[in-house]
C-alpha positions as a Markdown table, in Angstrom:
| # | Residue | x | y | z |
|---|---|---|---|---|
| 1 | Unk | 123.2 | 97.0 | 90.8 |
| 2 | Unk | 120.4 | 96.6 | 93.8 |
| 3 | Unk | 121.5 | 97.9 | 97.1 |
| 4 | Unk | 122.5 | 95.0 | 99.5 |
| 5 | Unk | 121.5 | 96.9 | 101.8 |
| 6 | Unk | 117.7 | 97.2 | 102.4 |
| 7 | Unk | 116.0 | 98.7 | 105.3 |
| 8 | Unk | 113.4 | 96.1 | 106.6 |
| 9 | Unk | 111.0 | 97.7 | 108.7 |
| 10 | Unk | 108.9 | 95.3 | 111.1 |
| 11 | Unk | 107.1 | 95.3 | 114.8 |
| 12 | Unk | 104.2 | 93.8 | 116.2 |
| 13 | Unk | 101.2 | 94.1 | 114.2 |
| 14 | Unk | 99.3 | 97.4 | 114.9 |
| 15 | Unk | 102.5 | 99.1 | 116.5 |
| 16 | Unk | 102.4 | 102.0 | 113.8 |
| 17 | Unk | 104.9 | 99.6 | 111.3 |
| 18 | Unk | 102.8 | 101.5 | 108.2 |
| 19 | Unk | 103.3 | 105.1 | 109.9 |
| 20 | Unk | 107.1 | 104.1 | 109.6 |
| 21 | Unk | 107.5 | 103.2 | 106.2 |
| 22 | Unk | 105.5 | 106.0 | 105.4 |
| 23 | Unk | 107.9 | 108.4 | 106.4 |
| 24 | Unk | 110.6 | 106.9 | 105.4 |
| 25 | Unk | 109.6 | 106.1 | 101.5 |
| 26 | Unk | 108.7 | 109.9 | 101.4 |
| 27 | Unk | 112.0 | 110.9 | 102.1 |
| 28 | Unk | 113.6 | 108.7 | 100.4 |
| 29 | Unk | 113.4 | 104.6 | 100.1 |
| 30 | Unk | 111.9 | 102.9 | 97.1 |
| 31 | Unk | 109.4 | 100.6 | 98.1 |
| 32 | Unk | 107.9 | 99.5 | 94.7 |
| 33 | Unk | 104.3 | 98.8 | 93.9 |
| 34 | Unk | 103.1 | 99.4 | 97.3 |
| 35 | Unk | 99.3 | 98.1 | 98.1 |
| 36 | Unk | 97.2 | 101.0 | 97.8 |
| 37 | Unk | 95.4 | 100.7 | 101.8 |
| 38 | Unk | 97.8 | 102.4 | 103.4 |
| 39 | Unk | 99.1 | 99.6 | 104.8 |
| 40 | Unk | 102.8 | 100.3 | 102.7 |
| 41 | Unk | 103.3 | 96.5 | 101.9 |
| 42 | Unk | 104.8 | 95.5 | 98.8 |
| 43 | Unk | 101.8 | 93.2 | 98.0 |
| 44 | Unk | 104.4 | 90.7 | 95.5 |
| 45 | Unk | 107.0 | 90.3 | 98.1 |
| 46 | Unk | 104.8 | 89.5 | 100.4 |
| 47 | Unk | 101.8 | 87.3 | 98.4 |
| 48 | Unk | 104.7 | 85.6 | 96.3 |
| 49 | Unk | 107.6 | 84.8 | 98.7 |
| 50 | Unk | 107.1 | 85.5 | 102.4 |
| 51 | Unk | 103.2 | 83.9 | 102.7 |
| 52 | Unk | 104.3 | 81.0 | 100.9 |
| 53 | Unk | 107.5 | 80.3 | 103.0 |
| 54 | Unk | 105.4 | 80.8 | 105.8 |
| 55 | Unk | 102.7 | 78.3 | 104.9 |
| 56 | Unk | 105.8 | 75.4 | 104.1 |
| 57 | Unk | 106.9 | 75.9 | 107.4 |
| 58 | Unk | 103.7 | 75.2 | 108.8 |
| 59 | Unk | 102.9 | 79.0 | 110.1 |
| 60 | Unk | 99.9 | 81.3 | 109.9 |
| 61 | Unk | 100.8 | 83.2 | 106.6 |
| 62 | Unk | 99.0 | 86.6 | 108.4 |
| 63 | Unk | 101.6 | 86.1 | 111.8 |
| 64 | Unk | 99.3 | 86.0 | 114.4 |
| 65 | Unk | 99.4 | 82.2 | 115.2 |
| 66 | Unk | 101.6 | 79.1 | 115.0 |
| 67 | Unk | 104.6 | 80.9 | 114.2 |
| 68 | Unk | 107.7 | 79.8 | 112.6 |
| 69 | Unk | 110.4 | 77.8 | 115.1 |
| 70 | Unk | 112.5 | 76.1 | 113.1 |
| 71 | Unk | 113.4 | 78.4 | 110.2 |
| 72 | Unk | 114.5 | 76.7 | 106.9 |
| 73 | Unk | 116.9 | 79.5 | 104.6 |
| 74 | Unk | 115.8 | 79.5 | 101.2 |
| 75 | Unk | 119.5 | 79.9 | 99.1 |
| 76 | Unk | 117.6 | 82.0 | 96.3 |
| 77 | Unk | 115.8 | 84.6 | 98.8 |
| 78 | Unk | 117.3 | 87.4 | 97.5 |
| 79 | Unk | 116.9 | 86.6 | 94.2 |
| 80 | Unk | 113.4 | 86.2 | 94.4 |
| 81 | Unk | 113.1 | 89.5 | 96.4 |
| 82 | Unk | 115.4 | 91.6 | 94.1 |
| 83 | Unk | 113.6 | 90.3 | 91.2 |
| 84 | Unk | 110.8 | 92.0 | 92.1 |
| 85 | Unk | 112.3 | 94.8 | 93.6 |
| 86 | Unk | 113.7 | 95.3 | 89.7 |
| 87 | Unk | 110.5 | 94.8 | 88.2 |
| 88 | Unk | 109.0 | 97.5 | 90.0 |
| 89 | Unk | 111.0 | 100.3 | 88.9 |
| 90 | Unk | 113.6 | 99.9 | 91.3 |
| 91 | Unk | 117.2 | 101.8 | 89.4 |
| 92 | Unk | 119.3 | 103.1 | 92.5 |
| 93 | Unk | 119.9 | 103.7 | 96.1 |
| 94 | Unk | 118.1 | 102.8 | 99.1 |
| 95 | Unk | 115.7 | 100.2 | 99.0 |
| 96 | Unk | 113.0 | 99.1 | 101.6 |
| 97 | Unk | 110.7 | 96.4 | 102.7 |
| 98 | Unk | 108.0 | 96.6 | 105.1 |
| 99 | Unk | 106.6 | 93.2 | 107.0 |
| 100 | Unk | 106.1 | 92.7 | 110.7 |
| 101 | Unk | 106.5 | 89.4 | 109.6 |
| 102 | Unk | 109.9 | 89.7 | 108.8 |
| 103 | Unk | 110.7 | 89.7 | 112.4 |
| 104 | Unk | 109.3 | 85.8 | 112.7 |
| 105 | Unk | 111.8 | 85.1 | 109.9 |
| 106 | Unk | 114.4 | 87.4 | 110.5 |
| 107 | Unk | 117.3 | 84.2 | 110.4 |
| 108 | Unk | 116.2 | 84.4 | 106.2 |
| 109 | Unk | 116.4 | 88.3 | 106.0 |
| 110 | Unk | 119.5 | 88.0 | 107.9 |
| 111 | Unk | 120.9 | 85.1 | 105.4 |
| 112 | Unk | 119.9 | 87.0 | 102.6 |
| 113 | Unk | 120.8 | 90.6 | 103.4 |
| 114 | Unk | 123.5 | 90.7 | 106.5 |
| 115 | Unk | 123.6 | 94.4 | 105.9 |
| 116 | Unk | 120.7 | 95.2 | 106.0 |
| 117 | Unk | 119.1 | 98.2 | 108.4 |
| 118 | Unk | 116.5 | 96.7 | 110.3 |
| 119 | Unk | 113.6 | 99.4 | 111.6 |
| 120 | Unk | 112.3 | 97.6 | 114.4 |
| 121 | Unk | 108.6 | 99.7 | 115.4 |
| 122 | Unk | 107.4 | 99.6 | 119.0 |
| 123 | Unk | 104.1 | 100.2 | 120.8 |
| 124 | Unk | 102.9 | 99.8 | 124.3 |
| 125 | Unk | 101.7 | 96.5 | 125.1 |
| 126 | Unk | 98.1 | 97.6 | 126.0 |
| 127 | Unk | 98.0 | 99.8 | 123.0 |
| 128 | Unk | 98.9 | 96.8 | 120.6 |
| 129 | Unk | 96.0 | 94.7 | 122.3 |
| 130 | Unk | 93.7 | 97.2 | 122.4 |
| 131 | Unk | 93.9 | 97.9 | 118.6 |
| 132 | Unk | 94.1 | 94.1 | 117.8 |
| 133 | Unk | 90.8 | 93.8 | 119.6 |
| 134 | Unk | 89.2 | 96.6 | 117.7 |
| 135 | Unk | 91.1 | 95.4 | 114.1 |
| 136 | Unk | 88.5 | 92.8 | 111.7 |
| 137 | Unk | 91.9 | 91.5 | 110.4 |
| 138 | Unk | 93.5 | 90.5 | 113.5 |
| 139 | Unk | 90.9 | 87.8 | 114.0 |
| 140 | Unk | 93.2 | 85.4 | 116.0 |
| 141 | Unk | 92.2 | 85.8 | 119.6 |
| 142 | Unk | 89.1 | 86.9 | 121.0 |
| 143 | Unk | 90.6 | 87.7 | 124.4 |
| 144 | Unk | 93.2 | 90.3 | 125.7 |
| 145 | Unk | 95.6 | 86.9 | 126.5 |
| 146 | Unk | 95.2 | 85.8 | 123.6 |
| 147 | Unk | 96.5 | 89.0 | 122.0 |
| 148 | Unk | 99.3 | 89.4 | 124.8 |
| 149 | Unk | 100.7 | 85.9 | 123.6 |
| 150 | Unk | 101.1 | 87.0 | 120.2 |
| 151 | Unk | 102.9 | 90.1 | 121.7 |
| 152 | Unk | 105.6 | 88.1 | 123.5 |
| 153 | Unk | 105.9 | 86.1 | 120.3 |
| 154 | Unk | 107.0 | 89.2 | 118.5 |
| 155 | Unk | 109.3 | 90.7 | 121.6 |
| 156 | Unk | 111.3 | 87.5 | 121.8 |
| 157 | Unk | 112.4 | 87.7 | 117.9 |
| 158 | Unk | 113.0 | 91.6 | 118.4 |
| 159 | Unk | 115.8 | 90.4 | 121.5 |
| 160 | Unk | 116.9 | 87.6 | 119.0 |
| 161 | Unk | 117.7 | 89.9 | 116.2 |
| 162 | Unk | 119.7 | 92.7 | 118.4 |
| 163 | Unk | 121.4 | 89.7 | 120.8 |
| 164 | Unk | 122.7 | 88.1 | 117.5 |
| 165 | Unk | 124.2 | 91.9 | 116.2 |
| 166 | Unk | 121.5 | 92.8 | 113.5 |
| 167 | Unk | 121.8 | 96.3 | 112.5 |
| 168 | Unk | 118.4 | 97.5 | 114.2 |
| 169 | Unk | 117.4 | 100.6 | 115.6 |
| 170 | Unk | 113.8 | 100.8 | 117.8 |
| 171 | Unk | 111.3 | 103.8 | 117.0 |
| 172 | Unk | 108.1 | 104.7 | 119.2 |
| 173 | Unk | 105.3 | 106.1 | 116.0 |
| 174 | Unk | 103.8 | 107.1 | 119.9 |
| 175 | Unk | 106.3 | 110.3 | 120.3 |
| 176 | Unk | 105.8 | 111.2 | 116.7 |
| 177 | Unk | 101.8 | 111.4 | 116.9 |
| 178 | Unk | 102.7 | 113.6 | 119.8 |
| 179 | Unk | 104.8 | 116.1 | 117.8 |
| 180 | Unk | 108.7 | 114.9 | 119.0 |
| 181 | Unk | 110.4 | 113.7 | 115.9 |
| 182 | Unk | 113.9 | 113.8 | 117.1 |
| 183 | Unk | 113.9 | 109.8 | 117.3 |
| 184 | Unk | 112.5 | 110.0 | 113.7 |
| 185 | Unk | 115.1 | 112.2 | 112.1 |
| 186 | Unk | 117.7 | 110.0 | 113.9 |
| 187 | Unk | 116.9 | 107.2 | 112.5 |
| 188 | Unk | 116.9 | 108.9 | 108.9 |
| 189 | Unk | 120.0 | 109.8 | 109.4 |
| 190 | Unk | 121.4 | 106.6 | 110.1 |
| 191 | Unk | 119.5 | 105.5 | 107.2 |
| 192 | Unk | 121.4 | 107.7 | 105.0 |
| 193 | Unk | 117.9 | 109.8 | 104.2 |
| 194 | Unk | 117.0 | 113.3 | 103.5 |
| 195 | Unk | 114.3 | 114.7 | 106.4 |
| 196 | Unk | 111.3 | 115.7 | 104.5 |
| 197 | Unk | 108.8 | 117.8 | 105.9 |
| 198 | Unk | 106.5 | 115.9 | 103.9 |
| 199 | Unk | 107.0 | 113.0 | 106.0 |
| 200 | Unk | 104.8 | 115.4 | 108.6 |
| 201 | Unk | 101.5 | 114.4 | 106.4 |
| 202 | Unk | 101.6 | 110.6 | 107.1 |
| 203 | Unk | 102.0 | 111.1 | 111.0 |
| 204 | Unk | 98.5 | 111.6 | 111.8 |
| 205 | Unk | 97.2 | 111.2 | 115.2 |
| 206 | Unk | 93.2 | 110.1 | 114.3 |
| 207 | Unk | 95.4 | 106.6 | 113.1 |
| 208 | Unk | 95.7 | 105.2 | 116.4 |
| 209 | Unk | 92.5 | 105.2 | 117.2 |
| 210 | Unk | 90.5 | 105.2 | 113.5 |
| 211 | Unk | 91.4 | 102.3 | 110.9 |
| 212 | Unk | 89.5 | 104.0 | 108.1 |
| 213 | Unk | 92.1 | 107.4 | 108.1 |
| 214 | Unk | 94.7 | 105.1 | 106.9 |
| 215 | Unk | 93.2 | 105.9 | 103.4 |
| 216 | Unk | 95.1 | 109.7 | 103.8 |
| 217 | Unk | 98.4 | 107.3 | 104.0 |
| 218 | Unk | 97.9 | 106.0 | 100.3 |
| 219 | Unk | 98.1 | 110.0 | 99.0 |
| 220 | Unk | 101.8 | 109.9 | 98.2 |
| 221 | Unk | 102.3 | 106.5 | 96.9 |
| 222 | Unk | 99.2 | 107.2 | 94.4 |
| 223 | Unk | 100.9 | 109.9 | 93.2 |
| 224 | Unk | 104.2 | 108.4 | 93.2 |
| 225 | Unk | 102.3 | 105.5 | 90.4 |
| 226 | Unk | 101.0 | 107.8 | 88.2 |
């Protein structure tokens, strides 16, 4: 039987959300069929069920514009979700799912999974902005306002979620790159998973300020699908 309990890791966009899940699947969570540009998103989960929703609600499917208000819960959510989870490979234990999306929509996570662990990753304002600016994805804005909008879009979800009692813990990827892990193995341990010094490969420092050495992120789950 699946896990009700998944750990949902979100943030902004370009907090360090992928440097997260990362560590975390390493020692640990199964993730599935992860897309393979180091990005750690479980490309069905999110092509088939959360883009979709997103589009019906009249939202940017990518979470950078127009974002969801009034949030309409799906009954078969789960369903959906744990019949890919499943399909994947998916046999025991903890389970996770990685979206900064999820935070737009956390009322359906919440719905669906009330348990569930929420990983909530944090950057400095400034930081986020200053990546989104440099990012040929985040195409949104072409001005630092722009960008700081989206920003405070994301922030009043996160005091949403822990003002209505979701299980969420906060993580700065920042200390990490800097060599303090302590918040890291905390939230491990509250996530009922083993450290892993392996984890220590996927926190590289060039990633905050070099898109393409997110390739050295897609090591482990390559080998994990052979």
């Amino acid at each position: 039987m699946i896990n009700k309990q998944p750990i949902l890791i979100t943030g902004i966009p370009r907090s360090g959300t992928s440097m997260i899940a990362a560590a975390i699947n390493v020692c640990g969570a199964f993730g599935g069929r992860m897309s393979r540009r180091g990005m750690y998103n479980n490309d069905a989960i999110r092509e088939d069920i959360v883009k979709p929703y997103m589009e019906r609600m009249g939202a940017d499917p990518e979470g950078q514009y127009n974002f969801p208000m009034d949030i309409s819960i799906p009954i078969n959510w789960a369903e959906k979700v744990e019949e890919i989870i499943l399909s994947q490979g998916y046999k025991e234990g903890n389970w996770m799912y990685k979206d900064s999306r999820s935070s737009l929509i956390w009322q359906t996570w919440a719905h669906a999974y009330p348990n569930a662990k929420w990983v909530i990753v944090r950057r400095k304002t400034p930081d986020v902005i200053n990546s989104c600016m440099k990012t040929g994805y985040m195409n949104a804005y072409a001005t630092e306002l722009g960008w700081l909008g989206m920003v405070h879009e994301y922030e009043k979800r996160f005091v949403e979620m822990i003002t209505e009692g979701l299980n969420c813990k906060q993580i700065w990827p920042e200390r990490m790159v800097q060599g303090n892990y302590d918040q890291l193995r905390e939230v491990l341990d509250w996530l009922d998973l083993e450290w892993s010094e392996q984890a220590l490969e996927y926190i590289n420092p060039l990633l905050w300020s070099n898109n393409k050495e997110r390739s050295k992120l897609c090591q482990y789950e390559q080998q994990q699908q052979k």
